[in-house]
KOLMI-234792 format. One record per residue (C-alpha): x, y, z; residue in three letters. Coordinates in pm, 1 decimal, decimal comma. Last residue first. Example, Ala and Ser with C-alpha at 12.3 -4.5 7.8 and 13.67 -1.06 7.14 Angstrom:
BEGIN
<atom px="1367,0" py="-106,0" pz="714,0" code="SER"/>
<atom px="1230,0" py="-450,0" pz="780,0" code="ALA"/>
***
This chain:
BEGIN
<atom px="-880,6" py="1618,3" pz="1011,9" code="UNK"/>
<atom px="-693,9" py="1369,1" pz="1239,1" code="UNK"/>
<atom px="-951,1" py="1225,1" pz="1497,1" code="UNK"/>
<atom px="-1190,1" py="1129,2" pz="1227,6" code="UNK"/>
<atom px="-1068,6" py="1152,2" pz="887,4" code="UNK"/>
<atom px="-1244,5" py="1431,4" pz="703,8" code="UNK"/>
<atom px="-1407,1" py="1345,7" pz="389,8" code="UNK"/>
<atom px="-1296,6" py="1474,2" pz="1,2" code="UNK"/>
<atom px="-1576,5" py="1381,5" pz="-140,3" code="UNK"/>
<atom px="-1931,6" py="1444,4" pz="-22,8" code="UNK"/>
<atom px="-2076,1" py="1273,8" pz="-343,6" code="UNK"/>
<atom px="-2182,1" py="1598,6" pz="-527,8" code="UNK"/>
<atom px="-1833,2" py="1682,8" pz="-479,6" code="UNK"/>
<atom px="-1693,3" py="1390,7" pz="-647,3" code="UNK"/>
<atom px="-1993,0" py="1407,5" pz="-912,8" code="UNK"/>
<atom px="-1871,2" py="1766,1" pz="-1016,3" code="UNK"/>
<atom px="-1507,0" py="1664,2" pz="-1056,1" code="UNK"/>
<atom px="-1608,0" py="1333,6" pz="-1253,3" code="UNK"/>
<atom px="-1736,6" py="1614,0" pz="-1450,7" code="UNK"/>
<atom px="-1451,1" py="1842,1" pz="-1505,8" code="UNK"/>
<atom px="-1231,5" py="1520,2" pz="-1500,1" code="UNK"/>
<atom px="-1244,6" py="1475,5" pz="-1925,9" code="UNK"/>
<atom px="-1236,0" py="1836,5" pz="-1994,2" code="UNK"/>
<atom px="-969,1" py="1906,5" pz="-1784,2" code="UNK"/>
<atom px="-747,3" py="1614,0" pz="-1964,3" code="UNK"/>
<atom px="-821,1" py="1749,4" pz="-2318,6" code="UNK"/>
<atom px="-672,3" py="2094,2" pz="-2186,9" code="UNK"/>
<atom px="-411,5" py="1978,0" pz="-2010,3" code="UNK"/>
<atom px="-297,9" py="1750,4" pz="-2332,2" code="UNK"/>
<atom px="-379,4" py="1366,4" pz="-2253,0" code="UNK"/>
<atom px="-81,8" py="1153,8" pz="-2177,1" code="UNK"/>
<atom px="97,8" py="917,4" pz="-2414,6" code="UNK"/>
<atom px="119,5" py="1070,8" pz="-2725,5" code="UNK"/>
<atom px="219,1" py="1031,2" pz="-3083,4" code="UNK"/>
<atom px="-128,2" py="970,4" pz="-3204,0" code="UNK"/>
<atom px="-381,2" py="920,8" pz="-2860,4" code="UNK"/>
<atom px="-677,6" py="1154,1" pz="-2957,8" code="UNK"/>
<atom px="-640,7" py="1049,5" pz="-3334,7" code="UNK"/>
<atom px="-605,7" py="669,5" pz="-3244,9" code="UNK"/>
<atom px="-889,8" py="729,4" pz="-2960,7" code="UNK"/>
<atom px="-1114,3" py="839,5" pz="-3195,6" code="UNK"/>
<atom px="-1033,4" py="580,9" pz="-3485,4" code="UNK"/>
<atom px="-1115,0" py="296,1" pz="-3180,1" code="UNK"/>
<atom px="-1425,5" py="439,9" pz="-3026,0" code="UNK"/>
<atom px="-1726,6" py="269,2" pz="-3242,8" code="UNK"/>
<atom px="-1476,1" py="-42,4" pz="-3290,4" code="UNK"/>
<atom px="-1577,5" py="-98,7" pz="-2916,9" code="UNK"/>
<atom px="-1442,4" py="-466,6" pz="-2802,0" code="UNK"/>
<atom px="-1273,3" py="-555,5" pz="-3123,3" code="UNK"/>
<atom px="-1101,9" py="-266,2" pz="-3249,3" code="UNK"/>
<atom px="-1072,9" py="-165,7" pz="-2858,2" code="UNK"/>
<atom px="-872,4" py="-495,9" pz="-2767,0" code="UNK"/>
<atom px="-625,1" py="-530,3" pz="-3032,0" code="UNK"/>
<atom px="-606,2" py="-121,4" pz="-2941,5" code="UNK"/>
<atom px="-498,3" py="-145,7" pz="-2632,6" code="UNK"/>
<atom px="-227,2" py="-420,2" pz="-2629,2" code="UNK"/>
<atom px="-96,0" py="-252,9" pz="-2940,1" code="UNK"/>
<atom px="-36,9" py="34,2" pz="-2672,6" code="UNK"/>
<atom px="58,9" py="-135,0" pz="-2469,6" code="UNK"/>
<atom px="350,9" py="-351,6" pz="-2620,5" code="UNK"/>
<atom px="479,7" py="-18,0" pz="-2780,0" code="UNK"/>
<atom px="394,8" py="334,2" pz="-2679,1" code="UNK"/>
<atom px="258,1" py="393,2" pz="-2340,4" code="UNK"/>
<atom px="-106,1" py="460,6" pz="-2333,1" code="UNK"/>
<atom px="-193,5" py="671,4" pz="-2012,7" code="UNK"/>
<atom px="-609,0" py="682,8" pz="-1952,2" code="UNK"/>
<atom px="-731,8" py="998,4" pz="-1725,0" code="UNK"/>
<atom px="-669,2" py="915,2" pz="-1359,0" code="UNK"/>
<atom px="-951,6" py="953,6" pz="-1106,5" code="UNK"/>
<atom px="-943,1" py="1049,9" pz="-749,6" code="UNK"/>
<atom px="-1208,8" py="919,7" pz="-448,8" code="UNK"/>
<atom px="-1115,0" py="1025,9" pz="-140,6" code="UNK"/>
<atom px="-1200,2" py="921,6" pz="253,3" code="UNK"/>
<atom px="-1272,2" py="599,4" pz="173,5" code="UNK"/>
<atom px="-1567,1" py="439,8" pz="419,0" code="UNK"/>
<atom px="-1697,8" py="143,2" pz="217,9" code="UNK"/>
<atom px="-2008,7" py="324,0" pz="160,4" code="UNK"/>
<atom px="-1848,8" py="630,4" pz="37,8" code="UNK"/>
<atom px="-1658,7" py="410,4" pz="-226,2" code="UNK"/>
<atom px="-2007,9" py="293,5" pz="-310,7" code="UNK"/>
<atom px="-2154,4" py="611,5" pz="-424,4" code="UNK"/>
<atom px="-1833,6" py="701,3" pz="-583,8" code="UNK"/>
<atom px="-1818,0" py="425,7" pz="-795,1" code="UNK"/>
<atom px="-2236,1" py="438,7" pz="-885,7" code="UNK"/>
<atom px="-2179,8" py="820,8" pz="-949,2" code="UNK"/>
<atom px="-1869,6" py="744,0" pz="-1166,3" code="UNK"/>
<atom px="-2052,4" py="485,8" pz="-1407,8" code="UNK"/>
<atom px="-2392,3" py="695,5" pz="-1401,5" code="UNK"/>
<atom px="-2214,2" py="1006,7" pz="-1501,7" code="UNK"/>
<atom px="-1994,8" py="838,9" pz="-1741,7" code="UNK"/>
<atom px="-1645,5" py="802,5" pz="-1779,9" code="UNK"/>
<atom px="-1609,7" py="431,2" pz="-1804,4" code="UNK"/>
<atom px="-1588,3" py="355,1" pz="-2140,2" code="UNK"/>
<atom px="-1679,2" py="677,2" pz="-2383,6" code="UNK"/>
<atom px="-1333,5" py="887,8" pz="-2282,6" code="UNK"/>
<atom px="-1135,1" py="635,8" pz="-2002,1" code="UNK"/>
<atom px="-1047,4" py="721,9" pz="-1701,4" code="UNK"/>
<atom px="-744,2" py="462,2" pz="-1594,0" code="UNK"/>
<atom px="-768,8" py="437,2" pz="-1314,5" code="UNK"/>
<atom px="-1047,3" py="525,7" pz="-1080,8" code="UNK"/>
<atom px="-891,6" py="575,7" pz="-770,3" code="UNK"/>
<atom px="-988,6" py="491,2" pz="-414,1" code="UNK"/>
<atom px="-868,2" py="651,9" pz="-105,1" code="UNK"/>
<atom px="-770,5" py="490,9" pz="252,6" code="UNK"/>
<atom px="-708,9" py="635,8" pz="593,6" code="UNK"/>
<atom px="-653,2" py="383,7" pz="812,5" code="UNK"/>
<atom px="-921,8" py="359,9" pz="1139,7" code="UNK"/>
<atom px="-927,8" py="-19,6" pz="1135,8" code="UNK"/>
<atom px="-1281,6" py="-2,1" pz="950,8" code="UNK"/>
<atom px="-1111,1" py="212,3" pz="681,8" code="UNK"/>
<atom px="-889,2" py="-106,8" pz="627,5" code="UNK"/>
<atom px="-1222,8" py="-373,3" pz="633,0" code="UNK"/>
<atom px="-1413,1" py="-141,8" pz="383,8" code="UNK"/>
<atom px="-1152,5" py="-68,9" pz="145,4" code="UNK"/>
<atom px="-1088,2" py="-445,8" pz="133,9" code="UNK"/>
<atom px="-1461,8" py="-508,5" pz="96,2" code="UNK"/>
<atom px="-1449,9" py="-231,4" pz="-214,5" code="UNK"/>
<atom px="-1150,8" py="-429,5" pz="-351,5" code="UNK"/>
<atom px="-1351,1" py="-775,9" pz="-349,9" code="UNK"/>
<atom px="-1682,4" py="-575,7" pz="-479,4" code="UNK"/>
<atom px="-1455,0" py="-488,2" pz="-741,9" code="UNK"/>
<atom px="-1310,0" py="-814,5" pz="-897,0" code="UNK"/>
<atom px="-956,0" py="-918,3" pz="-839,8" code="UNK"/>
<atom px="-717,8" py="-838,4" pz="-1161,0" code="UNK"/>
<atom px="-675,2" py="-1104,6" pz="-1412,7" code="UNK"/>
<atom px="-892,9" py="-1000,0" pz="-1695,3" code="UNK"/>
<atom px="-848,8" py="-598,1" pz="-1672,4" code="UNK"/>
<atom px="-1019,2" py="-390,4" pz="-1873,8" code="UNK"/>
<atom px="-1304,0" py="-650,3" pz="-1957,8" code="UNK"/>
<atom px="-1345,9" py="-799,8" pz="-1641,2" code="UNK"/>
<atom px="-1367,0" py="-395,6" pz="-1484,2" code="UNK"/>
<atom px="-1681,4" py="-388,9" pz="-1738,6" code="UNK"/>
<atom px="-1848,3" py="-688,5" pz="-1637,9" code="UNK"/>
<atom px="-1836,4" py="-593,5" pz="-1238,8" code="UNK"/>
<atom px="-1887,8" py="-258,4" pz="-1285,8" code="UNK"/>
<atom px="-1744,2" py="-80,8" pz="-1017,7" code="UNK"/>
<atom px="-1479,0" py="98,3" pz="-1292,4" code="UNK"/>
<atom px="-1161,6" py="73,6" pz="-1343,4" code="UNK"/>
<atom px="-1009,3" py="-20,4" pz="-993,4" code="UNK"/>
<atom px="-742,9" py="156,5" pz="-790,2" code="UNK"/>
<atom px="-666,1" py="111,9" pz="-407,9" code="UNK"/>
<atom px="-478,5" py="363,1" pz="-199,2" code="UNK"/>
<atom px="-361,4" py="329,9" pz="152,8" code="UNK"/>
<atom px="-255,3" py="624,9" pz="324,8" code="UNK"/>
<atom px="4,8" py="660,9" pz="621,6" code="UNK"/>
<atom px="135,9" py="972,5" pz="779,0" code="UNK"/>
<atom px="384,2" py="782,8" pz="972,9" code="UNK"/>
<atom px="394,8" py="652,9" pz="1354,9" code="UNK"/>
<atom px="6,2" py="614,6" pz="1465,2" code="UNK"/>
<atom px="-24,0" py="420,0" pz="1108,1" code="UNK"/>
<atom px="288,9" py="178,2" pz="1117,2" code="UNK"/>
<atom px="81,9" py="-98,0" pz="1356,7" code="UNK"/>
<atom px="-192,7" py="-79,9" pz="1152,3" code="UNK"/>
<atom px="-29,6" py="-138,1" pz="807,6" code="UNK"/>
<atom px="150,8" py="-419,6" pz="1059,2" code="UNK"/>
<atom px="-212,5" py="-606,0" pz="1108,9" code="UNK"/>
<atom px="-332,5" py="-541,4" pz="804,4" code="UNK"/>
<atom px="-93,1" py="-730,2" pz="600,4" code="UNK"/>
<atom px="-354,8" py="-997,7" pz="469,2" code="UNK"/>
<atom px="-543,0" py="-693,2" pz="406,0" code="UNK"/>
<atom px="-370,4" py="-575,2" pz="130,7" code="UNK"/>
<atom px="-476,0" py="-867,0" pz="-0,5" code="UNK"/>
<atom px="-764,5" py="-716,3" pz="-158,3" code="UNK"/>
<atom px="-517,5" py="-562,5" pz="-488,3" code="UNK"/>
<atom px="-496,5" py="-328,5" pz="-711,1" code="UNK"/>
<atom px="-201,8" py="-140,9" pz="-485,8" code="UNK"/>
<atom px="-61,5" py="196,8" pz="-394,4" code="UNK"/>
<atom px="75,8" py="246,7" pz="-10,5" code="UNK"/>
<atom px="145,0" py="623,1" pz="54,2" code="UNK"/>
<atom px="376,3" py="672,8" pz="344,1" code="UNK"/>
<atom px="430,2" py="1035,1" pz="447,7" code="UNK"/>
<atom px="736,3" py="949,5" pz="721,9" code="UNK"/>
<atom px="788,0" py="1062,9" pz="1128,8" code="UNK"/>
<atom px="849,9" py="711,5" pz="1214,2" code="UNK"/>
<atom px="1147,5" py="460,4" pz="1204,0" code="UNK"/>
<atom px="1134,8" py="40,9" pz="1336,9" code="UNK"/>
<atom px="776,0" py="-11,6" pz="1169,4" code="UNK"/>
<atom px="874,0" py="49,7" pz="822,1" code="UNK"/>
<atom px="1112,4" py="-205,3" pz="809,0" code="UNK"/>
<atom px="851,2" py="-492,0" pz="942,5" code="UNK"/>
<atom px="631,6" py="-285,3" pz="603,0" code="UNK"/>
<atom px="1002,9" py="-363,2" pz="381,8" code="UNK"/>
<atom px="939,6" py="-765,5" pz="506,9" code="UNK"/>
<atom px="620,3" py="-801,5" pz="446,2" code="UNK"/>
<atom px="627,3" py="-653,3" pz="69,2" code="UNK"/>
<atom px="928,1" py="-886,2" pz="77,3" code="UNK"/>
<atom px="635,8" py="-1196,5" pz="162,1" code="UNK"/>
<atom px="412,7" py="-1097,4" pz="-101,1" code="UNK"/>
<atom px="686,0" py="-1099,8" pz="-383,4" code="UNK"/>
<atom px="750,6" py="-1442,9" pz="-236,9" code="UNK"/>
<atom px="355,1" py="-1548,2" pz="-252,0" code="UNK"/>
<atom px="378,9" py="-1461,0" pz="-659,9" code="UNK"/>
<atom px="311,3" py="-1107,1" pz="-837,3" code="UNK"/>
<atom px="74,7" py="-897,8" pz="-747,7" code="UNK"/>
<atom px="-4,7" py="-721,2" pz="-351,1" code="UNK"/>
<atom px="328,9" py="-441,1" pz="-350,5" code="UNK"/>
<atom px="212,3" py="-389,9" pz="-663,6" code="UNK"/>
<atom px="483,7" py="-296,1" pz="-894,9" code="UNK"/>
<atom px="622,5" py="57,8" pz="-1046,1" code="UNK"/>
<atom px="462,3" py="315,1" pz="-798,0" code="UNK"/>
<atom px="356,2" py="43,7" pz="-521,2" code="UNK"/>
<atom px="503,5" py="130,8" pz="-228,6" code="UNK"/>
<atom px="578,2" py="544,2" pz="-195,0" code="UNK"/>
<atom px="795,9" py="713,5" pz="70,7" code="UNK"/>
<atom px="772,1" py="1100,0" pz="95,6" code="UNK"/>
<atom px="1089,6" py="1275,6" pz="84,4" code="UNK"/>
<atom px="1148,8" py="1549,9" pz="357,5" code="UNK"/>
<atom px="1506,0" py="1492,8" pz="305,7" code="UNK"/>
<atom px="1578,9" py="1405,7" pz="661,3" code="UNK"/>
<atom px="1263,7" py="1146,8" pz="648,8" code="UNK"/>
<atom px="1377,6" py="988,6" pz="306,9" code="UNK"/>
<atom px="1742,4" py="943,4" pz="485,0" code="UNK"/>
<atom px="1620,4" py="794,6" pz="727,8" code="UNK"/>
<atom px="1441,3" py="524,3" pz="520,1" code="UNK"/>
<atom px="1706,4" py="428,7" pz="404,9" code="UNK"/>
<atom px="1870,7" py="393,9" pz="716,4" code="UNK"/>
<atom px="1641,5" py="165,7" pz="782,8" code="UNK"/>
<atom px="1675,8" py="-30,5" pz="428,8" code="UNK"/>
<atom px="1993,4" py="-152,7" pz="518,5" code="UNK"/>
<atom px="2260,8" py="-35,6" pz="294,9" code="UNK"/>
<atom px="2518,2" py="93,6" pz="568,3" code="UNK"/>
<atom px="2439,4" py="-241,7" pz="757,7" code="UNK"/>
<atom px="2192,8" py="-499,9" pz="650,7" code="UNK"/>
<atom px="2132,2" py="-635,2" pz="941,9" code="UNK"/>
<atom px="1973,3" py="-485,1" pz="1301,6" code="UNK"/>
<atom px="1813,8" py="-204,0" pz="1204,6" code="UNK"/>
<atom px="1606,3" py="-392,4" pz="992,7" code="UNK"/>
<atom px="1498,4" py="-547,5" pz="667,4" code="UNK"/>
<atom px="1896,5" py="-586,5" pz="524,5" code="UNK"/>
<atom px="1985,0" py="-396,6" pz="204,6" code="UNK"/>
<atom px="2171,6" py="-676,2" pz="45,8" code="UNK"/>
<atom px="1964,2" py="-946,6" pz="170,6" code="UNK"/>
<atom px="1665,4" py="-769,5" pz="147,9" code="UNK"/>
<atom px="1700,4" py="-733,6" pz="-264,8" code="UNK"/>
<atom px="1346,6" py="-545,4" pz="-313,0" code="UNK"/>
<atom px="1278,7" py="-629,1" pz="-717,2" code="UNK"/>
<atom px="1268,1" py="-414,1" pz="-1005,6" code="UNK"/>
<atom px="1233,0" py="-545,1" pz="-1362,2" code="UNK"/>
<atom px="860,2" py="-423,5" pz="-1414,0" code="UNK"/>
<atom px="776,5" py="-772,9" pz="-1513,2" code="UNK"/>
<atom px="501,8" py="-879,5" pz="-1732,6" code="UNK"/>
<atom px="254,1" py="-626,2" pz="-1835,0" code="UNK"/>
<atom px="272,8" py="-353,9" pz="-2122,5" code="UNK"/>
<atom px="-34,4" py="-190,2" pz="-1978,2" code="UNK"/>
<atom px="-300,0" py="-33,4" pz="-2127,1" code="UNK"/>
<atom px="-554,8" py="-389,5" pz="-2175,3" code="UNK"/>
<atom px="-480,7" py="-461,8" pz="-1758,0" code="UNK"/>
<atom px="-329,6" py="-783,9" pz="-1736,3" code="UNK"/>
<atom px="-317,5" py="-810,6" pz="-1365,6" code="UNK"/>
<atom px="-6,9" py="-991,9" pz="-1350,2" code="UNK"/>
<atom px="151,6" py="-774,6" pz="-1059,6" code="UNK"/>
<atom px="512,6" py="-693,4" pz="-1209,9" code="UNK"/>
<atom px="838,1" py="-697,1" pz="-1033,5" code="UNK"/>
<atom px="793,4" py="-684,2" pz="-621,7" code="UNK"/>
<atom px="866,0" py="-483,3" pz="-352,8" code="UNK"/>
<atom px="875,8" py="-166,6" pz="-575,9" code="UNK"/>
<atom px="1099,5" py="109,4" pz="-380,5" code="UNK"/>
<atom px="995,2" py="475,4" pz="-354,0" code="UNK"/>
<atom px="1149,2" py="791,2" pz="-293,9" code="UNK"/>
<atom px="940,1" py="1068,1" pz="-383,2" code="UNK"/>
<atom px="1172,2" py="1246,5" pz="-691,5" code="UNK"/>
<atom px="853,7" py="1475,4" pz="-806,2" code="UNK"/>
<atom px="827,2" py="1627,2" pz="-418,8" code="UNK"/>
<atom px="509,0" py="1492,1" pz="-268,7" code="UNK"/>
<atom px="228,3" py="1755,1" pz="-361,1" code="UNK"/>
<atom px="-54,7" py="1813,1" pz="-156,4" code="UNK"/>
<atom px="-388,0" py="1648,7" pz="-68,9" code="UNK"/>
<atom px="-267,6" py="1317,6" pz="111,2" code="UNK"/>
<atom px="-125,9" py="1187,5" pz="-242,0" code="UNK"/>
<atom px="-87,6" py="1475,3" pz="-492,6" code="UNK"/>
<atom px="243,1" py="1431,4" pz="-606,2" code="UNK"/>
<atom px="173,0" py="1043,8" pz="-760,7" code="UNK"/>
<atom px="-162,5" py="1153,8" pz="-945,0" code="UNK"/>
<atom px="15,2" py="1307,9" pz="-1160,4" code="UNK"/>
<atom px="203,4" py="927,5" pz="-1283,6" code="UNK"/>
<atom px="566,8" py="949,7" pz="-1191,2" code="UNK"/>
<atom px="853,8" py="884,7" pz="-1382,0" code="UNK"/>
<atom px="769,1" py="1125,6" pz="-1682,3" code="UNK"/>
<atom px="1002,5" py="1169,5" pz="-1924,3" code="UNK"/>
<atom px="866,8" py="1001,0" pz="-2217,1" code="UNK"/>
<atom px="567,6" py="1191,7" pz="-2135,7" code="UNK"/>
<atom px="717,0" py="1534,7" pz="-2200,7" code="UNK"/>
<atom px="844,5" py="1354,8" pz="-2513,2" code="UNK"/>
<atom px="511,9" py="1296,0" pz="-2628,1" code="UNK"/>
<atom px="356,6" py="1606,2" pz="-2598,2" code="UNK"/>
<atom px="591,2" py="1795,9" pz="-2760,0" code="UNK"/>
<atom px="583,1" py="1604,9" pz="-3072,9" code="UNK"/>
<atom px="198,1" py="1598,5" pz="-3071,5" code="UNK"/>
<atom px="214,5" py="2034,0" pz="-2995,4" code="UNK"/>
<atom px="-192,1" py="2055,9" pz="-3017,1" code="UNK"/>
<atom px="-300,5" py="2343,2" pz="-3208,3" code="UNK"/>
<atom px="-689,1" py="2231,8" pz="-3260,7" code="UNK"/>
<atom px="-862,0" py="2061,4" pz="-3003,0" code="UNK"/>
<atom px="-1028,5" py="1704,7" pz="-2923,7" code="UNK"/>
<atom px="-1139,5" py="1629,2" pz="-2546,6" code="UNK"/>
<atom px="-1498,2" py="1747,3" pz="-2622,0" code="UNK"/>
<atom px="-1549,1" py="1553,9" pz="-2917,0" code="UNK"/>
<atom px="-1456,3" py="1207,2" pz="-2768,6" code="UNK"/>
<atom px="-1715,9" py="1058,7" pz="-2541,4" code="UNK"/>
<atom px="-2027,0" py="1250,7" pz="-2778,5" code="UNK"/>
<atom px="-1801,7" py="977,8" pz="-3042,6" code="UNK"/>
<atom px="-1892,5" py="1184,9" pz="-3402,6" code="UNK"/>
<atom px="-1511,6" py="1300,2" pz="-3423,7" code="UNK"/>
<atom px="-1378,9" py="1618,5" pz="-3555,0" code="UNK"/>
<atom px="-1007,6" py="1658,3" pz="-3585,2" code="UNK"/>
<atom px="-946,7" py="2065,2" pz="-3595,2" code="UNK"/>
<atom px="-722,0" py="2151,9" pz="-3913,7" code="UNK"/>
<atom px="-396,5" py="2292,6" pz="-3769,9" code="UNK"/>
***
C-alpha cells in the first residue's frame, strides 16, 4: 500500500503503510467501552463493567461528538433507590450482583452523571444515596463537569466503603482552545478548582485529556502546562485519550469545524481518520509516547496518602 505522506510535523508520525481500514473500523463499531474504560485505578475492569448512565446526554457540544441524547435514562421508580423500594429490580441488589461478579461499577460511560438538566442531576443523587447502602465495589465516577462537587458530601460518604475514583476530562487547559473544542462545556480553571476541592476531601481523583488530538492539543508545551496544573490541584493521574471520530453526525460535526478552524490539518486528518474510528496501535503509540514522557517527567502516577 502506497505510504500517505503528509507535510503536518502533527501528522507524519502517526501515518503508516499496510493499515487494515476495513478492519479497523469494524473493530470500532464494536467497541462499547472507550480503552481508557479498563484501566481505571491502574488495572483492567473486566470489558462488560457494569455501568448505568444517570442521565441522557450532557450538552457539552464537544466538535467529535454526535451530541444530543444518549437515549439512556436511570428509571428509579422501576428499579427503586434503596433497599427499601424497588424490590427484585431495585438498584441495591443491583449493585450486589456487580460486587459478586467482581464487576466494577462505572457512572458516566454513556452520559454525564453532571450534564443534562437539574432532574438528570437529581437521579445522579439518587443512584450515589444507592451507593451508600452496599460496599466492597470499584466505583469509577466519569464526568466534564464542576458540579461534581455539589454531590460532595455523599461522594465522601461512599469513599471509606468502595474503591472510589473520580475522573474529570477536559481538552486542553487552555482556556481559548478548550472554548473551541467544546463551546458549552465549563471552562478549565472551573474543572481544575473542582479537582482541587475533591482531592482536598481526601478522594482520589484523575484527570484526562480527552480527546488527544494530532497538531491541536498534543504538544509538549500544551500537555506540560495540563499536567503541571493537574499536580497543583492534587490529582493523583493524569491519562490522555487519542481523538475517537464516530461516523455520521460527528464526524461531519468535526470536520465543519476543522475546514474552518485549521484547514492546515483537515486533508491529514481525513486520510488518518478514512473508514475509521480509532487510531491503529501503532498510530496511537506514537501519538501518547510523548505525553508518556511528560507524565513521568511530571511525577505522575502519585501515591494516595493513607492507601498507596
Amino acid at each position: 500500500m502506497r505510504r500517505a505522506v503528509t507535510e503536518v510535523a502533527g501528522l507524519r508520525r502517526l501515518e503508516a503503510p499496510g493499515l487494515d481500514a476495513d478492519g479497523a473500523w469494524m473493530r470500532a463499531a464494536v467497541e462499547a467501552f472507550e480503552p481508557r474504560m479498563r484501566e481505571i485505578a491502574g488495572r483492567g475492569a473486566a470489558p462488560g463493567a457494569w455501568d448505568e448512565a444517570p442521565g441522557a446526554g450532557c450538552g457539552w457540544t464537544c466538535r467529535c461528538c454526535p451530541g444530543g441524547a444518549s437515549g439512556r435514562r436511570l428509571d428509579l421508580d422501576r428499579w427503586g433507590a434503596s433497599r427499601s423500594g424497588g424490590g427484585r429490580g431495585g438498584l441495591a441488589e443491583r449493585f450486589d450482583r456487580a460486587q459478586a461478579r467482581g464487576e466494577s461499577v462505572v457512572l458516566g460511560a454513556a452520559a454525564d452523571p453532571w450534564g443534562g438538566d437539574a432532574g438528570h442531576r437529581g437521579r445522579t443523587r439518587a443512584l450515589l444515596a444507592a451507593l451508600a447502602e452496599t460496599e466492597g465495589l470499584e466505583v469509577a465516577v466519569l464526568t466534564a463537569s464542576p458540579l461534581v462537587v455539589c454531590d460532595l458530601d455523599l461522594l465522601a460518604a461512599l469513599d471509606p466503603a468502595h474503591s472510589l475514583t473520580v475522573e474529570l476530562t477536559l481538552p486542553s487547559a487552555d482556556p481559548a482552545l478548550a472554548r473551541a473544542l467544546a463551546p458549552a462545556a465549563h471552562p478549565p480553571g472551573e474543572v481544575l478548582a473542582a479537582a482541587g476541592e475533591l482531592a482536598a476531601q481526601g478522594l482520589a481523583v484523575r484527570l484526562r485529556l480527552r480527546p488527544l488530538m494530532p497538531g491541536i492539543n498534543d504538544g509538549d508545551g500544551a500537555v506540560s502546562r495540563l499536567l503541571a496544573v493537574a499536580a497543583g490541584a492534587g490529582a493523583l493521574d493524569v491519562a490522555a485519550s487519542p481523538l475517537v471520530l464516530r461516523h455520521g453526525r460527528a464526524r461531519a460535526r468535526f470536520f465543519a469545524w476543522l475546514d474552518a478552524a485549521r484547514p492546515d490539518l483537515a486533508a491529514g486528518y481525513r486520510r488518518l481518520y478514512r473508514l475509521r474510528t480509532h487510531l491503529p496501535a501503532a498510530e496511537r503509540e506514537a501519538l501518547l509516547a510523548p505525553f508518556a514522557r511528560l507524565h513521568l517527567a511530571h511525577g505522575f502516577p502519585r501515591s494516595r496518602p493513607g492507601r498507596g
